[in-house]
LUMKOLSE-983053 format. One record per residue: residue in three letters; x negated, y, z of N, C-alpha, C, O in turn. Coordinates in steps of 0.2 Angstrom, whole numbers. Example, Ala and Ser with C-alpha at 12.3 -4.5 7.8 and 13.67 -1.06 7.14 Angstrom:
<rest = Ala	nu = -66	nv = -28	nw = 39	cau = -62	cav = -22	caw = 39	cu = -66	cv = -16	cw = 39	ou = -71	ov = -17	ow = 42>
<rest = Ser	nu = -64	nv = -11	nw = 35	cau = -68	cav = -5	caw = 36	cu = -64	cv = 0	cw = 39	ou = -67	ov = 6	ow = 40>
end
This chain:
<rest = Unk	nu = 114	nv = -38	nw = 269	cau = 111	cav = -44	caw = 267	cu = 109	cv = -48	cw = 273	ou = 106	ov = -46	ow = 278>
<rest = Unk	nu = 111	nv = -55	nw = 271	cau = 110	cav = -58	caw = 279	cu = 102	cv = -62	cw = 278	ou = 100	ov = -65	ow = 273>
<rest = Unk	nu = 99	nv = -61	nw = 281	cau = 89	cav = -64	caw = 278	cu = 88	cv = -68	cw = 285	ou = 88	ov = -66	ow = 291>
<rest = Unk	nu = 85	nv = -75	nw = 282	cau = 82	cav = -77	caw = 286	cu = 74	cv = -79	cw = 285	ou = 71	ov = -81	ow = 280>
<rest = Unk	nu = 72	nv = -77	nw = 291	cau = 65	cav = -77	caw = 292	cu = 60	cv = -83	cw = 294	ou = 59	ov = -86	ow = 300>
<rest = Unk	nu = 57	nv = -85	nw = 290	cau = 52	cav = -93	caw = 293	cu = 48	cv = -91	cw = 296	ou = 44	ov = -87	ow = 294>
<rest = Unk	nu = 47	nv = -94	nw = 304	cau = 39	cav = -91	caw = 309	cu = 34	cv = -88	cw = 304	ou = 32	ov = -82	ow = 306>
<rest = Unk	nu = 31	nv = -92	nw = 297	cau = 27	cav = -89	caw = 295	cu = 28	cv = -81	cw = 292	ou = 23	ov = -78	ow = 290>
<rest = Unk	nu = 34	nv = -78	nw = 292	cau = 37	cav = -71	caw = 291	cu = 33	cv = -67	cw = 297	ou = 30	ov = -62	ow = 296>
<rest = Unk	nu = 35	nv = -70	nw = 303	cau = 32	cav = -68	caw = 308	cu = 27	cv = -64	cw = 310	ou = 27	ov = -59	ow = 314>
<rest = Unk	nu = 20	nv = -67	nw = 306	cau = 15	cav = -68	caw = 307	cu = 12	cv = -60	cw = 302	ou = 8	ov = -56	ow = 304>
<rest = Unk	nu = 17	nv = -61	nw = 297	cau = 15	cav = -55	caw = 291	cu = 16	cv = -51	cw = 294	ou = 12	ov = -47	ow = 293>
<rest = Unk	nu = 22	nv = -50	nw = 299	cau = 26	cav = -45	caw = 301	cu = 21	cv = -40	cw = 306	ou = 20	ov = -34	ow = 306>
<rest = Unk	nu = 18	nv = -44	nw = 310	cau = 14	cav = -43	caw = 317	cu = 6	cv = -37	cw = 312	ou = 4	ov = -32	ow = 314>
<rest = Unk	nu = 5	nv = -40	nw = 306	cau = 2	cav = -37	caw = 302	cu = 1	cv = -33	cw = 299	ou = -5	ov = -31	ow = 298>
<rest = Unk	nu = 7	nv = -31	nw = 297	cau = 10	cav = -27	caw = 293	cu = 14	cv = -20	cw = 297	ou = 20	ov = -17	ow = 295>
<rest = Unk	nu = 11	nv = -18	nw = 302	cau = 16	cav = -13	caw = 307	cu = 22	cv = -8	cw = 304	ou = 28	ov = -7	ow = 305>
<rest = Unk	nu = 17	nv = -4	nw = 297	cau = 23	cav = -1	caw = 294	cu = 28	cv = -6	cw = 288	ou = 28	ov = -3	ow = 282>
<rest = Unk	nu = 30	nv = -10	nw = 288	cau = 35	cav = -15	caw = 285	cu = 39	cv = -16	cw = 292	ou = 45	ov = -16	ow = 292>
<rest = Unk	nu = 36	nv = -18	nw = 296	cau = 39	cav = -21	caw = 302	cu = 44	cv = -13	cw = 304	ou = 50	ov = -12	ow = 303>
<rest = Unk	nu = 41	nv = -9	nw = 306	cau = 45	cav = -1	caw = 308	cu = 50	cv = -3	cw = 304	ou = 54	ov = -8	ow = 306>
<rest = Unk	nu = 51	nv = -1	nw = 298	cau = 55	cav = -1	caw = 293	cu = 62	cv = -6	cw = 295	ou = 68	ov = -5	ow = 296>
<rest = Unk	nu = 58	nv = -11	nw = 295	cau = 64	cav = -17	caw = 296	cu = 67	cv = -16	cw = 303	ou = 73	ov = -18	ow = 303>
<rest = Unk	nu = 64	nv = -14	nw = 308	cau = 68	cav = -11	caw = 316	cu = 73	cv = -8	cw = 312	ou = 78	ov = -11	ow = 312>
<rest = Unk	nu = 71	nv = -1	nw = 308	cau = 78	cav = 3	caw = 306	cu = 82	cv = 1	cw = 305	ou = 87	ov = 2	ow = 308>
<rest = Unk	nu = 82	nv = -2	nw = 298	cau = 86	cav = -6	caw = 293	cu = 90	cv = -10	cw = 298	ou = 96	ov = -9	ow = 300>
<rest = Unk	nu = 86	nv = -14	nw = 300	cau = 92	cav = -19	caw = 305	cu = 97	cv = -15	cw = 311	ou = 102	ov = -16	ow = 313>
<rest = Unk	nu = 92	nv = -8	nw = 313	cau = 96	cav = -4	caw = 318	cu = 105	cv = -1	cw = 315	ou = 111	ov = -1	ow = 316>
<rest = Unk	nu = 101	nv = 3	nw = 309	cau = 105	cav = 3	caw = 303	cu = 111	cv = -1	cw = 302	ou = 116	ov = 1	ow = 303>
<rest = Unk	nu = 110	nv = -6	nw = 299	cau = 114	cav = -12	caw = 299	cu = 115	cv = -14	cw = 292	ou = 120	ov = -17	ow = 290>
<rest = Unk	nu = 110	nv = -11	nw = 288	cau = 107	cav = -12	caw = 283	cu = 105	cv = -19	cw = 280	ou = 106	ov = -20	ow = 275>
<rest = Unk	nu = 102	nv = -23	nw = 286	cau = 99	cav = -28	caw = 286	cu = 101	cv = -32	cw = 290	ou = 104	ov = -29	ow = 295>
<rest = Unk	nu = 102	nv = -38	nw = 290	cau = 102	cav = -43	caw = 296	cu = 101	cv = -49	cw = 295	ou = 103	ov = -54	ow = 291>
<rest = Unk	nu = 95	nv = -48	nw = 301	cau = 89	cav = -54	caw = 301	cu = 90	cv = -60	cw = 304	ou = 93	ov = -59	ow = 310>
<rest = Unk	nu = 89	nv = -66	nw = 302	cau = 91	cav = -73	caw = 308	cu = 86	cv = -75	cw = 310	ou = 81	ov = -73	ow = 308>
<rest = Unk	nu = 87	nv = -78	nw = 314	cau = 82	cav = -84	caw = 317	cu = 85	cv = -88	cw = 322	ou = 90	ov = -85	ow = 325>
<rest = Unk	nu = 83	nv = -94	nw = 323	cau = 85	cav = -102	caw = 325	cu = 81	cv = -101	cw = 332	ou = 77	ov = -96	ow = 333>
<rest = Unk	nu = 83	nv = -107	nw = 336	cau = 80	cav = -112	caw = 341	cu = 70	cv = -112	cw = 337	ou = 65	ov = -111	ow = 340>
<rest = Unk	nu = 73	nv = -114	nw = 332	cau = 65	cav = -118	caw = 326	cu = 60	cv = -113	cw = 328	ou = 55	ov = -114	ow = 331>
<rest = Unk	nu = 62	nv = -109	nw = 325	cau = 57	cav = -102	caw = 327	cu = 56	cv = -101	cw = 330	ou = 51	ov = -99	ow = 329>
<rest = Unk	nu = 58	nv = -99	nw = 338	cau = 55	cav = -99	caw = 344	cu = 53	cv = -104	cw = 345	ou = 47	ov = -102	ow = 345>
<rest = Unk	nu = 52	nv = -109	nw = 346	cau = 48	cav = -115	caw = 347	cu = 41	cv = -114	cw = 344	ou = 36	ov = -113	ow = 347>
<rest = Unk	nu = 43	nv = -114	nw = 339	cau = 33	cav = -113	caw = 333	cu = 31	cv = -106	cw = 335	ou = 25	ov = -105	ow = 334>
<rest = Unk	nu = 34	nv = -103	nw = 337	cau = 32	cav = -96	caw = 341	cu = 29	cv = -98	cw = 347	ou = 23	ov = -97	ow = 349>
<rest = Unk	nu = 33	nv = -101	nw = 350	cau = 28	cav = -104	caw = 359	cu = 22	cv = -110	cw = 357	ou = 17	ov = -111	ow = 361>
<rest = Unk	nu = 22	nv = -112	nw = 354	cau = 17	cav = -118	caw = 352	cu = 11	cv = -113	cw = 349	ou = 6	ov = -116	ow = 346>
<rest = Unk	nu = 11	nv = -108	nw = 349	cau = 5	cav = -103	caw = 344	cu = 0	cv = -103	cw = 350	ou = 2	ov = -99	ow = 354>
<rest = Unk	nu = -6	nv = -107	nw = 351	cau = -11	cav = -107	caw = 354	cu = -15	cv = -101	cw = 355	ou = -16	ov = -101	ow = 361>
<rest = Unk	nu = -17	nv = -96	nw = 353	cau = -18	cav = -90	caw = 354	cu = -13	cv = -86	cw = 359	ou = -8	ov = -84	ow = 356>
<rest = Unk	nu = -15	nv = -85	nw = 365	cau = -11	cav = -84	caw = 368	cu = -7	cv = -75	cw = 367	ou = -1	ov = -73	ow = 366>
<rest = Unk	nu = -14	nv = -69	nw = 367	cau = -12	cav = -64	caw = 363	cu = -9	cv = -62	cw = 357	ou = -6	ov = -56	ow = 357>
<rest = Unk	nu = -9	nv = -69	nw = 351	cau = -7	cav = -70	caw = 345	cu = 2	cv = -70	cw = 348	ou = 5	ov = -65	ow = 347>
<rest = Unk	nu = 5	nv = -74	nw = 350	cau = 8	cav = -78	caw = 353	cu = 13	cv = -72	cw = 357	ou = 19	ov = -72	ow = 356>
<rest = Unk	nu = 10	nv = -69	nw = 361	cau = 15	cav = -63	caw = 365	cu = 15	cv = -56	cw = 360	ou = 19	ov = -52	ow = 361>
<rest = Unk	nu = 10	nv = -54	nw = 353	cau = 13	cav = -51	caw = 347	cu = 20	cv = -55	cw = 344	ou = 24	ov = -51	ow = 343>
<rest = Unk	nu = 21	nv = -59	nw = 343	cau = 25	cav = -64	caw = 338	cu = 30	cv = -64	cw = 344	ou = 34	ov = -60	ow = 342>
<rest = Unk	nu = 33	nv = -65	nw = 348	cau = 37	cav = -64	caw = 353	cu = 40	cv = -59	cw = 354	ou = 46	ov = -59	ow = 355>
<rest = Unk	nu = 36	nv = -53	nw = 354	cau = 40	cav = -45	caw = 354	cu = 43	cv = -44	cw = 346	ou = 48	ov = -40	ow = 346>
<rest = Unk	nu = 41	nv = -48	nw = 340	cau = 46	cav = -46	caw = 337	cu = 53	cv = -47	cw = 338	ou = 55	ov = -53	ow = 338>
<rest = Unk	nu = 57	nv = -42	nw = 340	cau = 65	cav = -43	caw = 343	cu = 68	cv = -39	cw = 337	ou = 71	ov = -33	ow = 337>
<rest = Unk	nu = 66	nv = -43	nw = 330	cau = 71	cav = -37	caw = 326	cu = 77	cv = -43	cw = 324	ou = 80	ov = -40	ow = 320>
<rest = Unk	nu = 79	nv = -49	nw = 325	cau = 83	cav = -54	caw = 323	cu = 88	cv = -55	cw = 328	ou = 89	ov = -53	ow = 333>
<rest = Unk	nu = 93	nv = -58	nw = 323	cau = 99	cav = -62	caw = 327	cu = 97	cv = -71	cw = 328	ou = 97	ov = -75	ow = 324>
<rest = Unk	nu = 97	nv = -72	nw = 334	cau = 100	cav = -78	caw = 335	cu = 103	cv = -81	cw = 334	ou = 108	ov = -81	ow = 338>
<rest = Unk	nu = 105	nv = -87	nw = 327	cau = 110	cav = -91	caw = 326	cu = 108	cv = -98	cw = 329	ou = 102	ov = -99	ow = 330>
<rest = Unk	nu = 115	nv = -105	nw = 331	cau = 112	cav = -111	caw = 330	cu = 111	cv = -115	cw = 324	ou = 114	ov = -114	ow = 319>
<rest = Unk	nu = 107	nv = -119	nw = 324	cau = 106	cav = -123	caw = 317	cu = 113	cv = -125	cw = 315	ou = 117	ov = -127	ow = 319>
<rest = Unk	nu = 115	nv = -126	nw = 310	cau = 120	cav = -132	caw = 309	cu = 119	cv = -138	cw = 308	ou = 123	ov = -142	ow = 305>
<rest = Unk	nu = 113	nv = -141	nw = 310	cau = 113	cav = -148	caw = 308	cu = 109	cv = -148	cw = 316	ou = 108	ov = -142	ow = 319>
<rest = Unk	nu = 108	nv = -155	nw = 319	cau = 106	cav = -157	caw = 326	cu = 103	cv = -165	cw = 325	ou = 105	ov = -171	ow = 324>
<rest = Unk	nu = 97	nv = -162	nw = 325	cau = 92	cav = -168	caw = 326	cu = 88	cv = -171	cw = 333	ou = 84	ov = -168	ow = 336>
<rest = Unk	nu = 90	nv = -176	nw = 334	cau = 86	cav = -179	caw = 341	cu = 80	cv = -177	cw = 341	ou = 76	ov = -177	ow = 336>
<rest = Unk	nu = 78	nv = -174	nw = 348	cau = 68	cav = -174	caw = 349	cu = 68	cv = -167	cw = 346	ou = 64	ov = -164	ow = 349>
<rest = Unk	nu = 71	nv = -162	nw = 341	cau = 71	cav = -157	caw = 339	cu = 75	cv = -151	cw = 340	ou = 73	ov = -145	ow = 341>
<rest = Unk	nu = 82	nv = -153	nw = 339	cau = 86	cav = -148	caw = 341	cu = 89	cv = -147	cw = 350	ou = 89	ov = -150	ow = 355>
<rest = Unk	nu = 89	nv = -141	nw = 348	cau = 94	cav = -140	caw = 357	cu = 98	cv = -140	cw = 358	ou = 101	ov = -136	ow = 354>
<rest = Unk	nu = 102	nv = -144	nw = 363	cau = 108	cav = -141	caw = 365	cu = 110	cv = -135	cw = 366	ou = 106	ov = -131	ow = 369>
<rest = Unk	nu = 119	nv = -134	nw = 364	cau = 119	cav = -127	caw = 364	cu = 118	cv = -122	cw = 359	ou = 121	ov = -117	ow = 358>
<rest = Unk	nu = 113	nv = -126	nw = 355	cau = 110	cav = -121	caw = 350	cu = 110	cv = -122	cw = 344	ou = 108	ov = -118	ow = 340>
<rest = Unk	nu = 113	nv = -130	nw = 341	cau = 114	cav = -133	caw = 336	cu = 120	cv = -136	cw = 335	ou = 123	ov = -138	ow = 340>
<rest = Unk	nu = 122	nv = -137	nw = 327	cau = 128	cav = -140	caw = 327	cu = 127	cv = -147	cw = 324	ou = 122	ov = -150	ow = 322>
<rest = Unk	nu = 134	nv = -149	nw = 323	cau = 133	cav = -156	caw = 323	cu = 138	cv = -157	cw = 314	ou = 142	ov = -161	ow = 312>
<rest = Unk	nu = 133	nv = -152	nw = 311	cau = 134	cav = -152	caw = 304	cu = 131	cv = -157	cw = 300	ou = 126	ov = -160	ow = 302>
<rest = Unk	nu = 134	nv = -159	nw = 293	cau = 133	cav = -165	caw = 289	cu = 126	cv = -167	cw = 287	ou = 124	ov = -172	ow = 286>
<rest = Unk	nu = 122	nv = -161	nw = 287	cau = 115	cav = -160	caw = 284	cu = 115	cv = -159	cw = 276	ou = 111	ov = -161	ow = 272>
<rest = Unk	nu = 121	nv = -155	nw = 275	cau = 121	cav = -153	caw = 269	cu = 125	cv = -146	cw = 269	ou = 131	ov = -146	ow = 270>
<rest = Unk	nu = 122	nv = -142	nw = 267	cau = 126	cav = -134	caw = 265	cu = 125	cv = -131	cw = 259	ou = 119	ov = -129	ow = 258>
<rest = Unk	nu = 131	nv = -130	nw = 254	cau = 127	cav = -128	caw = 250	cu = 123	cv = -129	cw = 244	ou = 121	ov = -125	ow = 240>
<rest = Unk	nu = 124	nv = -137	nw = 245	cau = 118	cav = -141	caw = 240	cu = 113	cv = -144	cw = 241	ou = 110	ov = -149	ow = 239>
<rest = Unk	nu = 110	nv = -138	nw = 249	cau = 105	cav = -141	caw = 251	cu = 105	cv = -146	cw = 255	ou = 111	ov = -147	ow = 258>
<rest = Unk	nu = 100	nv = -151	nw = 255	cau = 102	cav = -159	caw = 261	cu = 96	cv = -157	cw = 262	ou = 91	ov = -155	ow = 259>
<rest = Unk	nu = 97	nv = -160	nw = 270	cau = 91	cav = -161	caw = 276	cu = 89	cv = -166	cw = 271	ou = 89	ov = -164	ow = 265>
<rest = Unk	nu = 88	nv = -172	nw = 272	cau = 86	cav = -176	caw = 266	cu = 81	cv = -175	cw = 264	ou = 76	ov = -175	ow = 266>
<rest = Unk	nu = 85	nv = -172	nw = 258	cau = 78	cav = -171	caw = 254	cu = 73	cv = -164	cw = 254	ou = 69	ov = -162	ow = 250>
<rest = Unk	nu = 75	nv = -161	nw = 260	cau = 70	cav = -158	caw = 261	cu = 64	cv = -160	cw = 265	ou = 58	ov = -159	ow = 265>
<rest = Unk	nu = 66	nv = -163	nw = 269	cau = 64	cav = -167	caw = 277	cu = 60	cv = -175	cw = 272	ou = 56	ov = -178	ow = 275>
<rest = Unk	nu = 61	nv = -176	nw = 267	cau = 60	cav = -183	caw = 265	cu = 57	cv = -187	cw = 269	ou = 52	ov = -190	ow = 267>
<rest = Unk	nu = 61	nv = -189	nw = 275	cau = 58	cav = -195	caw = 281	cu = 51	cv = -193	cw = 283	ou = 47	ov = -197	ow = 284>
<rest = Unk	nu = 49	nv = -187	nw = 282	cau = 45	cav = -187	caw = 286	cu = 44	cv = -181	cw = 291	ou = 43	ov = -175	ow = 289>
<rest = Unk	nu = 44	nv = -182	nw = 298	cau = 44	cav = -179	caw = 303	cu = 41	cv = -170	cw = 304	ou = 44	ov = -166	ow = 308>
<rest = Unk	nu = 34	nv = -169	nw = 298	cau = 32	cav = -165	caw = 300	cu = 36	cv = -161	cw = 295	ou = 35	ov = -155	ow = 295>
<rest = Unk	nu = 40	nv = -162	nw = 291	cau = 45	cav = -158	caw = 288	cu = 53	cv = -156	cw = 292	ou = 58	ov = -154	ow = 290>
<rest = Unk	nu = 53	nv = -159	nw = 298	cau = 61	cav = -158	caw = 300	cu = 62	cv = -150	cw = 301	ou = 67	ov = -148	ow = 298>
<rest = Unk	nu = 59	nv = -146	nw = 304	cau = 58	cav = -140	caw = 308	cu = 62	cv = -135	cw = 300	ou = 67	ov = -132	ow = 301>
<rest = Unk	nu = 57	nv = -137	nw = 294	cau = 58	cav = -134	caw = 288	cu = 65	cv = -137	cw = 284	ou = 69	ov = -133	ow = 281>
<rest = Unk	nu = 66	nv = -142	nw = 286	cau = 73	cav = -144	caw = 285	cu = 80	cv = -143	cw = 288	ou = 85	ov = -144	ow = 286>
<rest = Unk	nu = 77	nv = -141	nw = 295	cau = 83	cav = -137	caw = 297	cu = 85	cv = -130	cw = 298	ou = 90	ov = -127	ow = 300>
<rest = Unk	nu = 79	nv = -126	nw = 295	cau = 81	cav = -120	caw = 295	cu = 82	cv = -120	cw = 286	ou = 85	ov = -116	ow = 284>
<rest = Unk	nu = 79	nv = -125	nw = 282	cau = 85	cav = -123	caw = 276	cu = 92	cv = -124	cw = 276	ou = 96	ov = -120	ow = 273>
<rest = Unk	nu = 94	nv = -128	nw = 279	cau = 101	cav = -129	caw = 276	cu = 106	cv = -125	cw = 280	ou = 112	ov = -123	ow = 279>
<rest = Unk	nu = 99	nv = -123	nw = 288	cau = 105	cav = -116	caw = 290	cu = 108	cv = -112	cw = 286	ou = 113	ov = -110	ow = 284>
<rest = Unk	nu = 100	nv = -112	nw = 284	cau = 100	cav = -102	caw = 280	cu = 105	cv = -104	cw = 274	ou = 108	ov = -100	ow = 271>
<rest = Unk	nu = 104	nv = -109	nw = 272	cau = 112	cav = -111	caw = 265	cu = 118	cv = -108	cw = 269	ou = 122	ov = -104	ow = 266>
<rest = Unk	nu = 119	nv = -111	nw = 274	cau = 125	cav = -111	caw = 277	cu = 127	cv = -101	cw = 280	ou = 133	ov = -98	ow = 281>
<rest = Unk	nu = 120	nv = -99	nw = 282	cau = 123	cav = -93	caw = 286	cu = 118	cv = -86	cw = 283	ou = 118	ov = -80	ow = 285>
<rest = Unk	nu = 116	nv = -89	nw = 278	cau = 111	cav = -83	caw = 276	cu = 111	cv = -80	cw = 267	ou = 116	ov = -82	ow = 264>
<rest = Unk	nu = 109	nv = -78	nw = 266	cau = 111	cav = -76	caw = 258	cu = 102	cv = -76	cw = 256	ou = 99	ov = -77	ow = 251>
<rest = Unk	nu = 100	nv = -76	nw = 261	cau = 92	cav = -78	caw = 258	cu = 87	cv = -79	cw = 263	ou = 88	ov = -77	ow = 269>
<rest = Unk	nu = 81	nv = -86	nw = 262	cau = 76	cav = -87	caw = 267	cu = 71	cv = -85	cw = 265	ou = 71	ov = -85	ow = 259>
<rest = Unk	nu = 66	nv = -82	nw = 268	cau = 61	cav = -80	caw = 266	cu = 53	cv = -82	cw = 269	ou = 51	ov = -80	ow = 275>
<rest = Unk	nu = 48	nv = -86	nw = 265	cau = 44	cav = -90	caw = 269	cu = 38	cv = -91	cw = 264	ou = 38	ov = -91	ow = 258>
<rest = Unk	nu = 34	nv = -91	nw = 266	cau = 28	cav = -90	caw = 263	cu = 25	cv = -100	cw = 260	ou = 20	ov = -101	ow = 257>
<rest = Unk	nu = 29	nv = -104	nw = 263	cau = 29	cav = -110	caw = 263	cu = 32	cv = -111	cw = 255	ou = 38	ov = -111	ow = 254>
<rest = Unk	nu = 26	nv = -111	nw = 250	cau = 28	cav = -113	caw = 243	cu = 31	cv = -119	cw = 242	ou = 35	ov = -120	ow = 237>
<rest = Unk	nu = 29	nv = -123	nw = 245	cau = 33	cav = -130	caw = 243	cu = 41	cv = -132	cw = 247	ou = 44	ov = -137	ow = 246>
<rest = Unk	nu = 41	nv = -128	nw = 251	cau = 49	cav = -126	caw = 251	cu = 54	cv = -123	cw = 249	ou = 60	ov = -124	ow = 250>
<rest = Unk	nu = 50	nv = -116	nw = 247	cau = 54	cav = -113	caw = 240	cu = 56	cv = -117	cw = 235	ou = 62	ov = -118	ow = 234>
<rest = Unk	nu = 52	nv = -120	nw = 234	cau = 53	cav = -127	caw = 227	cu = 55	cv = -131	cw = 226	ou = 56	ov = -133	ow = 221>
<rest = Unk	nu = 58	nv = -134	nw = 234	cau = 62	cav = -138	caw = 237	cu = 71	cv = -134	cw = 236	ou = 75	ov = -136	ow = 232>
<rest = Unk	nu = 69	nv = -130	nw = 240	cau = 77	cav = -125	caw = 238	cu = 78	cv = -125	cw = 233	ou = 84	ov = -126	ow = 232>
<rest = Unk	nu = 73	nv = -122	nw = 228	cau = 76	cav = -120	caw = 220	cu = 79	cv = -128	cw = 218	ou = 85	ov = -128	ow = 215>
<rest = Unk	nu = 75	nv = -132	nw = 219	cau = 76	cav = -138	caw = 215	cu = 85	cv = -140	cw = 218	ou = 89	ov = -143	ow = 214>
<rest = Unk	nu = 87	nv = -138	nw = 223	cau = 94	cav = -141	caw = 226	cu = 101	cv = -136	cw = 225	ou = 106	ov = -138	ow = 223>
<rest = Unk	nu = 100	nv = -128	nw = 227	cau = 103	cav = -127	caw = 226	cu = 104	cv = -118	cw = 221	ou = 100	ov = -113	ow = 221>
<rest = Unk	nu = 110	nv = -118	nw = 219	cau = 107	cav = -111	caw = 215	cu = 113	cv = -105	cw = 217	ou = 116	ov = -101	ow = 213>
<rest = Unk	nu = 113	nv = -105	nw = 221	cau = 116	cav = -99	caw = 226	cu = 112	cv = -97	cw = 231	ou = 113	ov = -91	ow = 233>
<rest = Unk	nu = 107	nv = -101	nw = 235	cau = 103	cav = -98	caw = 239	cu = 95	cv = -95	cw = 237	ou = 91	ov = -98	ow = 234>
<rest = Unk	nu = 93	nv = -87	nw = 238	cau = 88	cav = -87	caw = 235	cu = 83	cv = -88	cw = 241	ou = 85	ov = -87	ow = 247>
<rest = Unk	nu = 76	nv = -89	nw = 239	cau = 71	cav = -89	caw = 241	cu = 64	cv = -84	cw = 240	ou = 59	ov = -85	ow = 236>
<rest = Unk	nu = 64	nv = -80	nw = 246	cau = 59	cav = -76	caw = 244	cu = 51	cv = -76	cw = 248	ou = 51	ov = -77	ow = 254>
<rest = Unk	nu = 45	nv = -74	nw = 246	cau = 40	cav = -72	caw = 249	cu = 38	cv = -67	cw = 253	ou = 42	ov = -62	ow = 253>
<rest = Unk	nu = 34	nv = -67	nw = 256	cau = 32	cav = -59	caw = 260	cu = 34	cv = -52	cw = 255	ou = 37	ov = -47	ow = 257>
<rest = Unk	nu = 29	nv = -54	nw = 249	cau = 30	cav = -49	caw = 245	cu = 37	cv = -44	cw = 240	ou = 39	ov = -39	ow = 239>
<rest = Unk	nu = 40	nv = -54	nw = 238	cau = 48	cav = -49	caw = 239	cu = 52	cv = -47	cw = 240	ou = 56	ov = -43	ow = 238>
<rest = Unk	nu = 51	nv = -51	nw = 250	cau = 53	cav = -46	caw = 254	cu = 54	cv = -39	cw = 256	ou = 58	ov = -35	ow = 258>
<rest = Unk	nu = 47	nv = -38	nw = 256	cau = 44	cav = -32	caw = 257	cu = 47	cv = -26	cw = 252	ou = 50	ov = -21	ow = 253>
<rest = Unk	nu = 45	nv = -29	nw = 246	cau = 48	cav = -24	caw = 239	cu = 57	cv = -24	cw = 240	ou = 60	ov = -19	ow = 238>
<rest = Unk	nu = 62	nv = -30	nw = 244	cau = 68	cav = -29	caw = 245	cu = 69	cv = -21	cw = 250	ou = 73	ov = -17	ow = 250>
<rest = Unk	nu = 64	nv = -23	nw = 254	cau = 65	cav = -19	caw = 262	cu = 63	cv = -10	cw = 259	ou = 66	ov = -4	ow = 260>
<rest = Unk	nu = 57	nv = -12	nw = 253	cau = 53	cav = -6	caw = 252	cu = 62	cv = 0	cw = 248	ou = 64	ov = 5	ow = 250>
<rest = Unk	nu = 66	nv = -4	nw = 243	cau = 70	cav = -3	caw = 238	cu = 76	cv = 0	cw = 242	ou = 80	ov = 3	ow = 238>
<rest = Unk	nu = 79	nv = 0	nw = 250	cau = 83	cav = 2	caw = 252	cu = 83	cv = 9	cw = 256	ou = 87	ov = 12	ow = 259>
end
């Protein structure tokens, strides 16, 4: 199963040490396999707490993809493509709805449409965004991640 992880997964993860062991396995395994973006390392260096900050950076339990959509001021070269802004059913659009402090979340849903089988993010009102657009990508919280990971 391919899962993508929102920064705020991160945070559970640093938390949670026997969940996190588990998911090392699983993904060593190949059981699992975790994504993560450009997006995510960024909101990962932006965590002011600087100890907070060098936890959340040793999780190296993910794969590196680029986004498929590429937005000025936010994506990187190299690391994003120059995709429609629609995968899936999902639209940057309407998740991002013009306003800036949603882009970050708007580009990692229409990845995870495009390269993931599921995102997983404790950000309720973008589960709801997802559900609302498209009905092949699922969306999960901490907890049914955790009961996925616990079930293998």
């Amino acid at each position: 199963m391919r899962i993508m992880i929102d920064t705020n997964i991160y945070d559970s993860l640093i938390d949670d040490n026997k969940t996190l062991k588990l998911v090392e396995q699983l993904v060593a395994e190949g059981l699992v396999k975790l994504l993560t973006t450009h997006i995510q390392e960024d909101e990962v260096e932006q965590t002011k707490a600087t100890d907070k900050r060098e936890k959340l950076k040793n999780v190296s339990i993910t794969n590196k993809i680029g986004t498929s959509v590429f937005v000025i001021g936010t994506s990187r070269i190299g690391e994003a493509g120059l995709g429609s802004g629609t995968e899936n059913g999902v639209e940057f659009t309407r998740i991002q709805k013009f306003n800036s402090k949603h882009t970050n979340d708007a580009i990692i849903a229409v990845t995870t449409a495009k390269e993931a089988d599921v995102l997983v993010t404790e950000d309720t009102k973008l589960r709801e965004k997802i559900k609302a657009q498209s009905t092949t990508l699922e969306t999960w919280d901490y907890k049914q991640f955790t009961d996925y990971i616990n079930s293998l």
